[in-house]
C-alpha distance (Angstrom), angle and dihedral (degrees) to the residues before:
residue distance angle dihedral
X1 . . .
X2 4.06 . .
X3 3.50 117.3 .
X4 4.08 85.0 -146.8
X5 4.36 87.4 126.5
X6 3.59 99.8 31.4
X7 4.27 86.4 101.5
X8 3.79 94.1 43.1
X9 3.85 112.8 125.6
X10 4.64 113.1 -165.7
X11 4.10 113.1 -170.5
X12 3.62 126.3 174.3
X13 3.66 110.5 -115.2
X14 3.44 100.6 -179.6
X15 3.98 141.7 -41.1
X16 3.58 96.9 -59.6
X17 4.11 94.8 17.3
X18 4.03 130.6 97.6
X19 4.07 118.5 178.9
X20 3.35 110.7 -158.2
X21 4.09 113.8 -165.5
X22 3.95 137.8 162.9
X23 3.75 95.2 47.5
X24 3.92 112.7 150.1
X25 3.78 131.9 -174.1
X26 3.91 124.1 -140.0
X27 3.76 111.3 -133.3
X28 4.08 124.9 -92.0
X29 4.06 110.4 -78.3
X30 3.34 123.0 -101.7
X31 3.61 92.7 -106.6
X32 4.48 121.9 37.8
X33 3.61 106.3 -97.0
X34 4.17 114.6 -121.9
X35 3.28 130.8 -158.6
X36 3.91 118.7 -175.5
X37 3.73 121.8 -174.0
X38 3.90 131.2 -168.0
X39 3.67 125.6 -169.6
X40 4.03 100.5 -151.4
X41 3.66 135.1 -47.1
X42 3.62 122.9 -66.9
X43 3.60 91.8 29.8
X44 3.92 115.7 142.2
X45 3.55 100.1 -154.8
X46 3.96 140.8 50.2
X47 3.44 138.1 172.7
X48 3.56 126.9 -158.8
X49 3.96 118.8 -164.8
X50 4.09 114.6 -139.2
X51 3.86 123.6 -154.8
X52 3.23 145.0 170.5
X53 3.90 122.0 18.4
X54 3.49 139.2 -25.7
X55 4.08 85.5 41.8
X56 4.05 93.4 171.9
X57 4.06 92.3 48.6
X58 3.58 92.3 52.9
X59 3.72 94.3 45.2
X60 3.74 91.6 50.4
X61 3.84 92.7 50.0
X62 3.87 88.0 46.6
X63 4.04 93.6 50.9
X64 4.66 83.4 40.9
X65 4.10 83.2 51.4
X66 4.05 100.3 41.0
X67 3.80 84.3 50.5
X68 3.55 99.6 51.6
X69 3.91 108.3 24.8
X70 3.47 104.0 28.2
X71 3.91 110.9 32.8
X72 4.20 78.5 32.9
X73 3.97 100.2 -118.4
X74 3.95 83.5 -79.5
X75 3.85 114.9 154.0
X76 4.27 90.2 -142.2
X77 3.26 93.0 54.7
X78 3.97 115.7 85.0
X79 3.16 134.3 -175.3
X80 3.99 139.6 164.3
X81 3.76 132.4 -136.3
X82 3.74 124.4 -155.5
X83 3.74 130.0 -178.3
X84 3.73 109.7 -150.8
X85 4.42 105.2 -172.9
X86 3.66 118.3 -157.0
X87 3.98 99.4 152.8
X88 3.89 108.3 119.1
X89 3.46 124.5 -144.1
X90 4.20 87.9 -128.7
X91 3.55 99.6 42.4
X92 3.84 83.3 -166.1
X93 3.63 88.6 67.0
């Protein structure tokens, strides 16, 4: 078990109203964190949502991993890897 809530602090603020204070992050890992997920076999398609930082790293390591876990590391099998950005630097915007 994480201890990721154990500084979490929930008031009422009102009816309708929660603050939530005291919350603190850990820092990044060492190593980007991947997460690659596949519908069914015999699928032609996947896509595999990125967040957080260090966006071309973890797309890199996905494309490395689909090449040699998924589509086996097999020279007939092909595949292609495309990273399609739409992160803002003003998320506001």
């Amino acid at each position: 078990m994480c201890g990721a809530f154990d500084t979490i602090e929930i008031s009422q603020e009102g009816p309708d109203r929660t603050k939530i204070t005291g919350v603190k992050g850990e820092p990044p890992p060492r190593r980007p964190n991947v997460c690659i997920n596949n519908a069914g076999n015999y699928r032609n398609s996947m896509t595999i949502v990125l967040t957080g930082l260090d966006i071309e790293k973890k797309a890199e390591e996905s494309s490395r991993r689909i090449g040699s876990t998924v589509l086996g590391g097999r020279g007939n099998c092909r595949g292609e890897c495309q990273l399609i950005r739409s992160d803002k630097e003003d998320p506001q915007e």
